[in-house]
C-alpha positions as CSV (number, residue, x, y, z in Angstrom):
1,X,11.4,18.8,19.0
2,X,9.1,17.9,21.5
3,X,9.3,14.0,22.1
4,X,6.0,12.8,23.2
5,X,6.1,10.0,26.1
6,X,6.0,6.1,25.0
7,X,3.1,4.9,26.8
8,X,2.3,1.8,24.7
9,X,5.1,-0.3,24.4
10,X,4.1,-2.3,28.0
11,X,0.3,-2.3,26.8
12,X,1.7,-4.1,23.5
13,X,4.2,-6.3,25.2
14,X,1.1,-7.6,27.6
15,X,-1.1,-8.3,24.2
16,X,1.6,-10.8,22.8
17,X,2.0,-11.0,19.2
18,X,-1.0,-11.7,16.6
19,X,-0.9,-14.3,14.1
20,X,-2.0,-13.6,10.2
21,X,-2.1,-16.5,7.8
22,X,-2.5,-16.1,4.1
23,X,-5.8,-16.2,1.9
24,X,-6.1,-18.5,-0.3
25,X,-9.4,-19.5,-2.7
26,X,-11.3,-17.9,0.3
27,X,-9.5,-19.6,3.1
28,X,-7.4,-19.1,5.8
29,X,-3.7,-21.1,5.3
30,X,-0.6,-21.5,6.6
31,X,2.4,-21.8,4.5
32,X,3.0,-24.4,2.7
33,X,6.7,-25.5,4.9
34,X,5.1,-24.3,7.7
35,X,7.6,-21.2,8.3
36,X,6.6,-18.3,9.8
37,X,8.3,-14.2,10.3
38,X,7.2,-11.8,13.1
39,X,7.4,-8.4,13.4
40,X,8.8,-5.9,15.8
41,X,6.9,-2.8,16.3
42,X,8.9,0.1,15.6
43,X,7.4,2.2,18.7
44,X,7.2,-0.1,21.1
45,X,10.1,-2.4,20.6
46,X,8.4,-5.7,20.8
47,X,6.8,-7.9,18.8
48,X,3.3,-7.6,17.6
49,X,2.4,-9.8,15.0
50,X,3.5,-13.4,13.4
51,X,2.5,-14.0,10.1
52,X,2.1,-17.0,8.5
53,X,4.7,-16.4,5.2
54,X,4.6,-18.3,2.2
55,X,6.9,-19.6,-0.5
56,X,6.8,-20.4,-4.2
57,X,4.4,-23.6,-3.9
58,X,1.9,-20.7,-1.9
59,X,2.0,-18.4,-4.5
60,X,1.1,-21.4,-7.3
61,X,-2.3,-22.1,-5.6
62,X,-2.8,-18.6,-4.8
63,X,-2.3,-18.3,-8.6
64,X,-4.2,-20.8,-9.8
65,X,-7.3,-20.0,-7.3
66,X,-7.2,-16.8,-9.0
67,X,-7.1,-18.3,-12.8
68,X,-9.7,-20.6,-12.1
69,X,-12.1,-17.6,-10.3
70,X,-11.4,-15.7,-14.3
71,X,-11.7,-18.7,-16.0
72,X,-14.6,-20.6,-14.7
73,X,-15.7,-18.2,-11.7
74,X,-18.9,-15.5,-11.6
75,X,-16.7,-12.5,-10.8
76,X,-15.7,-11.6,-14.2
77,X,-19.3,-12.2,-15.6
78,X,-21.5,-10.5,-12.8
79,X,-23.3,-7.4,-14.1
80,X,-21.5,-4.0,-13.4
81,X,-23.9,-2.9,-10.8
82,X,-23.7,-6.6,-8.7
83,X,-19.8,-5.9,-8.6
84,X,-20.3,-2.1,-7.8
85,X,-22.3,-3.5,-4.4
86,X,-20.1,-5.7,-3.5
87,X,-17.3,-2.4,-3.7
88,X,-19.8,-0.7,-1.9
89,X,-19.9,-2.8,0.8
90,X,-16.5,-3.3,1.2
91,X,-16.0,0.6,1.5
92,X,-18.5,0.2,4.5
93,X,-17.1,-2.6,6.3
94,X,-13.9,-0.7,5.8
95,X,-15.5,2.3,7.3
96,X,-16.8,0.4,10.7
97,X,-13.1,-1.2,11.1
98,X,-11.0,1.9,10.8
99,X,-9.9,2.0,14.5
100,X,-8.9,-1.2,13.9
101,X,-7.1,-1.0,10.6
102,X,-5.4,2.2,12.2
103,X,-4.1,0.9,14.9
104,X,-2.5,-2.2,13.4
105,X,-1.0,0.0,10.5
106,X,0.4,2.3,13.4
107,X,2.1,-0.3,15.5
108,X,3.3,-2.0,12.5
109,X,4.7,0.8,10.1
110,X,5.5,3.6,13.1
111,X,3.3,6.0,11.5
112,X,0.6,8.3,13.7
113,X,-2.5,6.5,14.7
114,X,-4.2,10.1,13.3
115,X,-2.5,9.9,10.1
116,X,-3.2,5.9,9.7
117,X,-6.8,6.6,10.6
118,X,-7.2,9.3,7.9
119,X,-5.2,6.8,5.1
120,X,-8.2,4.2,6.3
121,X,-10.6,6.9,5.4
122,X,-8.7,8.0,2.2
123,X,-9.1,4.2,1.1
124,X,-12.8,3.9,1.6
125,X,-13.3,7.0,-0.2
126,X,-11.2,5.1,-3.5
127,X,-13.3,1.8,-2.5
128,X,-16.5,3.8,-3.2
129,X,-15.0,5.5,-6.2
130,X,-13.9,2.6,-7.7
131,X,-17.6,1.1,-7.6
132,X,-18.7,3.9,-9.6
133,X,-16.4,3.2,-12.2
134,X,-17.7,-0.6,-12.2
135,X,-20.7,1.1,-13.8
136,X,-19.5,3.0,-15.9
137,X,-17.6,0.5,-18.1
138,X,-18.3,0.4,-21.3
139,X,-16.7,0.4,-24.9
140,X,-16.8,2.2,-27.5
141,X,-18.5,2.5,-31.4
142,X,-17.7,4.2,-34.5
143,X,-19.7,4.7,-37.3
144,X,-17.3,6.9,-39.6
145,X,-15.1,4.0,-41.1
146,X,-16.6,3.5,-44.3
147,X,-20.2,2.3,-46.3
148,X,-22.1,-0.9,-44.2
149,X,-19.1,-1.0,-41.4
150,X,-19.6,-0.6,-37.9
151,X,-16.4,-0.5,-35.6
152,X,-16.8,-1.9,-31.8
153,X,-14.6,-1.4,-29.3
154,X,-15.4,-3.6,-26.3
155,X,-13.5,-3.5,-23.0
156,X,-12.8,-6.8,-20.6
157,X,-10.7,-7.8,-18.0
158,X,-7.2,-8.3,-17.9
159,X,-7.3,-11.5,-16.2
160,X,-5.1,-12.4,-13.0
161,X,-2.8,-9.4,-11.7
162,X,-0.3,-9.8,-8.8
163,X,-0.1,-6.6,-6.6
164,X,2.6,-5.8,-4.6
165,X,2.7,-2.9,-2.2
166,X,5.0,-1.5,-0.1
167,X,5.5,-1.2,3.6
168,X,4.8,2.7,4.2
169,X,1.1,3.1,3.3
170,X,0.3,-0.2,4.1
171,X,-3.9,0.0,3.7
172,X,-4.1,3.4,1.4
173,X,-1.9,1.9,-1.5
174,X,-3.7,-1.4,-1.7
175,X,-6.7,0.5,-1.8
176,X,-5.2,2.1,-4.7
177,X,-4.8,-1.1,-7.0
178,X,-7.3,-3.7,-6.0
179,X,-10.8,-2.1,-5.9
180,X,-10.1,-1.0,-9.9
181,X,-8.4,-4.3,-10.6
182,X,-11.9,-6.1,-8.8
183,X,-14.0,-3.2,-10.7
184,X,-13.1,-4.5,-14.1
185,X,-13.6,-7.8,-13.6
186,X,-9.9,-8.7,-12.7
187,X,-8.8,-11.8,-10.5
188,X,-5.7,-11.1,-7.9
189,X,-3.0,-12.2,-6.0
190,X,-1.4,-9.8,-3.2
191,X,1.4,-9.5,-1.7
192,X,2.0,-6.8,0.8
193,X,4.9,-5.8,2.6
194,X,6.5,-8.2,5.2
195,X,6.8,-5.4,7.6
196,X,3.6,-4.6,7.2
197,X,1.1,-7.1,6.2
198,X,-1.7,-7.3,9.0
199,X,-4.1,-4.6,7.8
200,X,-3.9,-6.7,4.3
201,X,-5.0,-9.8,6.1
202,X,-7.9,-7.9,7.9
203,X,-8.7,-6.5,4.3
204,X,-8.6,-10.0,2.8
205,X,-11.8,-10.6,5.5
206,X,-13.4,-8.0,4.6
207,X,-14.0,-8.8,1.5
208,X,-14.9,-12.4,2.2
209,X,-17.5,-10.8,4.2
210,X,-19.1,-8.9,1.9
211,X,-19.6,-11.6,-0.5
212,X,-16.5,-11.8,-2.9
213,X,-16.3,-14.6,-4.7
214,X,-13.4,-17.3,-3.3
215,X,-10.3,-17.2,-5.4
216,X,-11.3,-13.5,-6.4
217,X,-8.6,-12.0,-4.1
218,X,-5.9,-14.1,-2.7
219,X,-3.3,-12.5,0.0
220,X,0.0,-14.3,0.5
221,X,2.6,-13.4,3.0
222,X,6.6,-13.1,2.8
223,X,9.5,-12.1,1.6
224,X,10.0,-10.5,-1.9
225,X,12.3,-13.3,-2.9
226,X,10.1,-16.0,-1.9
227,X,6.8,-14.8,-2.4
228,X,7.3,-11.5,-4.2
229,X,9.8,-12.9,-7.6
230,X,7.4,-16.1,-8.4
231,X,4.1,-13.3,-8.5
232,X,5.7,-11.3,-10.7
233,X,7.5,-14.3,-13.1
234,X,4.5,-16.9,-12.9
235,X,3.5,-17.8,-16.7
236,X,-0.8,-17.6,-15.4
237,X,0.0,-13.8,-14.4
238,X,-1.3,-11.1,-16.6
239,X,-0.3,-8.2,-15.5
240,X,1.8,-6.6,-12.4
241,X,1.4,-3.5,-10.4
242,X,4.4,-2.7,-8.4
243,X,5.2,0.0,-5.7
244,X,8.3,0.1,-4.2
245,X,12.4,0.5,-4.6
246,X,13.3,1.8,-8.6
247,X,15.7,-1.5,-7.9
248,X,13.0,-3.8,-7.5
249,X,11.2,-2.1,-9.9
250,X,14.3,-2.9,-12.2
251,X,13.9,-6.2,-11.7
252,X,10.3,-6.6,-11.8
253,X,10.3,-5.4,-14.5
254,X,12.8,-7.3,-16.0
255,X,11.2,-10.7,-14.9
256,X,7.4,-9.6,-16.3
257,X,9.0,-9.2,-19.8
258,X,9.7,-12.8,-20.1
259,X,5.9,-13.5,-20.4
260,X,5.5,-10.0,-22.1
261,X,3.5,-8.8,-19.0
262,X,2.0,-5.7,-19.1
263,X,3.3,-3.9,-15.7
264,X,2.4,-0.7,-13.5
265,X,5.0,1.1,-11.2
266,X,5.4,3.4,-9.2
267,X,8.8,3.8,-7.7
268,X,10.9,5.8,-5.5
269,X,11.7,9.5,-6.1
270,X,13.7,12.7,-5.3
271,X,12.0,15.6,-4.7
272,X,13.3,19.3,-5.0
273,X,11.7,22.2,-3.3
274,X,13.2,26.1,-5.0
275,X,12.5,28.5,-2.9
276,X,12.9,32.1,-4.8
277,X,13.4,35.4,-3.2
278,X,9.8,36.8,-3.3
279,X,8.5,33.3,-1.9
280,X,6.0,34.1,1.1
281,X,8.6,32.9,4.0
282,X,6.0,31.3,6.1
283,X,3.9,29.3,3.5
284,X,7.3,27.6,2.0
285,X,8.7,26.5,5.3
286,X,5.4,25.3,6.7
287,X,5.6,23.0,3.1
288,X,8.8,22.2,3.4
289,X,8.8,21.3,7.2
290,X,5.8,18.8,5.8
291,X,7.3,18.0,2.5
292,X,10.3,16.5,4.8
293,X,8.8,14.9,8.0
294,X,5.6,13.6,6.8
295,X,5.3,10.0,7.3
296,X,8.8,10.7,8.6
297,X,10.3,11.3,5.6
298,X,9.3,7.7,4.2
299,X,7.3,8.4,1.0
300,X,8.5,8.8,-2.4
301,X,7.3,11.8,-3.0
302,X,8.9,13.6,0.4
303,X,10.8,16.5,-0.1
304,X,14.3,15.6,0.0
305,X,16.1,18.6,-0.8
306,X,15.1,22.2,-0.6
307,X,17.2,24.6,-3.0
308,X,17.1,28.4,-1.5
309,X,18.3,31.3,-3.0
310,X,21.0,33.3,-1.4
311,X,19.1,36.6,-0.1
312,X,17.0,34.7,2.0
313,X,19.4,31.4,3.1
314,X,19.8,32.8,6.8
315,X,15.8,33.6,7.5
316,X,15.3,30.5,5.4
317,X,17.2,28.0,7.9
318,X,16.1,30.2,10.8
319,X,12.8,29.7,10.2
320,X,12.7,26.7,9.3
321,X,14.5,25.7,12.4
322,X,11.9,27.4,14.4
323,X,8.8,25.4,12.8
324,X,11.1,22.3,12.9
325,X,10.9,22.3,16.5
326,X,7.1,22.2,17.0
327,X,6.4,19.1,15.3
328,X,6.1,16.5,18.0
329,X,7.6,13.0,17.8
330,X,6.6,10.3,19.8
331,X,4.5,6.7,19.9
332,X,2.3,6.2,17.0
333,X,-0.6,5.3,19.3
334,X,-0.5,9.0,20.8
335,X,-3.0,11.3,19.0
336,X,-0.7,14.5,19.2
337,X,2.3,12.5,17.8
338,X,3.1,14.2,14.5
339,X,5.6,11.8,13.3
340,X,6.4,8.3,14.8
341,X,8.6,5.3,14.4
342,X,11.3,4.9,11.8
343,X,10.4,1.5,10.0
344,X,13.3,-0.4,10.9
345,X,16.8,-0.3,12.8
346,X,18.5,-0.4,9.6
347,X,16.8,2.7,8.2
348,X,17.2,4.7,11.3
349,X,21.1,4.2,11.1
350,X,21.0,5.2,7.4
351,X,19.3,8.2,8.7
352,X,21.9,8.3,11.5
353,X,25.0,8.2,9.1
354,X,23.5,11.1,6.7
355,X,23.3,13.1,9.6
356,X,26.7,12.5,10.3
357,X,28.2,13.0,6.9
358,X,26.5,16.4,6.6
């Protein structure tokens, strides 16, 4: 493989690390003990951002912010089309930030600055879907259920949601949960990946600038025990929409159910590729080489085995070899890197030691 030159890291090591603080009930907070985490950019090697991380006593006033924004708060009672605009101008502020949100995403998750712009873009699409759905809302009424009777089905928010997201799409799964959650009338509380939490932070702006109401969206920082557990067990919770580990998930799961919860997940997966003698060569290794290295391999939905018949094992492998070597690895921040950073030390050697044992 052709290993693109590191170019960056200096440049980032000059900038110092950023610091993030939470959003809570439309302001910018520390922690409530005051501690703090930093992370190390995979790419570079040095540290690029400190965040402000929270604890259980964080996630109870981001919690109740949120409660109180349902409760008592205009979000839940605005007209479809005012919470459409406000979706819509999200999606645009989104839009004029995307160097910015691609960058951060890149330095912090490894990924290539080409693929984290086109995620950015991905999510305002979703953003600007989502406000068409705000307007569309509505129930339902039947007629057919006997002399004099009307039935009416009418459709409202859920109330407060905690979403959780995980480190390796940082911006595009967020923008997968809270723009519907917000387009129904929903409050929330969000917790995205220690690793990879400044793009949330910037979104958390963004939506203060165009106009959400405070307590609508709360963002608090940390670790999945600390800030992560008390989201998903907190009695003023409605509902939970996880992505991450199927152990997590487990225990998500398994903490929402003593409030009876409803809960959304989507967890980790293993993917097979079958590759059949009268496959067209070129078209299945070209997947497969993508299925595998895409976001290097860190998705749920990679391709992480690839089952090939025996007539065609050897062309298989050789080709596939051959394709292999083309895709260029190097620094996130380089446009023609193809894949970047591993996310952390600890993943690499896992990666390492499979190598091995094979």
């Amino acid at each position: 493989m052709t290993i693109a030159i590191d170019l960056a890291r200096l440049t980032e090591a000059a900038r110092g690390p950023t610091k993030y603080r939470m959003f809570i009930d439309g302001k910018s907070v520390d922690g409530a003990d005051g501690r703090e985490g930093g992370r190390v950019s995979p790419g570079h090697g040095v540290e690029v951002s400190r965040y402000a991380f929270g604890s259980a006593a964080d996630v109870d006033r981001a919690v109740a912010a949120a409660r109180r924004a349902f409760d008592h708060g205009p979000w839940p009672r605005m007209k479809a089309a005012e919470r459409a605009k406000v979706l819509l101008d999200v999606a645009d502020l989104i839009a004029g930030r995307c160097e910015e949100i691609a960058r951060l995403d890149a330095i912090e998750s490894g990924k290539p600055i080409s693929q984290a712009k086109a995620e950015v873009m991905g999510a305002v699409d979703i953003w600007r879907y989502a406000a068409t759905l705000a307007r569309t809302l509505h129930g339902e009424s039947y007629a057919n259920i006997g002399d004099d009777m009307l039935g009416v089905v009418l459709r409202e928010p859920i109330g407060v949601v905690s979403l959780i997201t995980p480190w390796n799409f940082p911006f595009l799964i967020i923008a997968q949960k809270l723009p519907f959650a917000l387009a129904a009338g929903c409050t929330a509380v969000v917790k995205p990946s220690e690793l990879t939490s400044a793009s949330t932070v910037v979104l958390a702006e963004i939506l203060a600038t165009a106009g959400l109401p405070d307590g609508v969206c709360n963002v608090v920082l940390g670790t999945g025990l600390d800030v992560g557990a008390p989201m998903v067990a907190h009695p003023d919770v409605d509902m939970v929409s996880f992505t991450g580990s199927t152990r997590v998930g487990k225990a998500t799961m398994q903490a929402a159910s003593a409030t009876l919860k409803k809960v959304a997940m989507e967890l980790g997966g293993k993917n097979a590729q079958v590759v059949f003698p009268d496959a067209d060569l070129d078209a299945v290794v070209d997947a497969a080489v993508f299925g595998a290295l895409f976001n290097a391999g860190e998705c749920c939905n990679a391709g992480s085995r690839v089952i090939v018949h025996r007539d065609i094992r050897d062309a298989f492998l050789t080709a596939y070899d051959s394709h292999a070597r083309k895709v260029v690895v190097g620094d996130p921040l380089d446009p023609e890197t193809m894949v970047g950073a591993i996310i952390t030390p600890d993943h690499h050697a896992k990666i390492d030691a499979a190598i091995a044992a094979a």
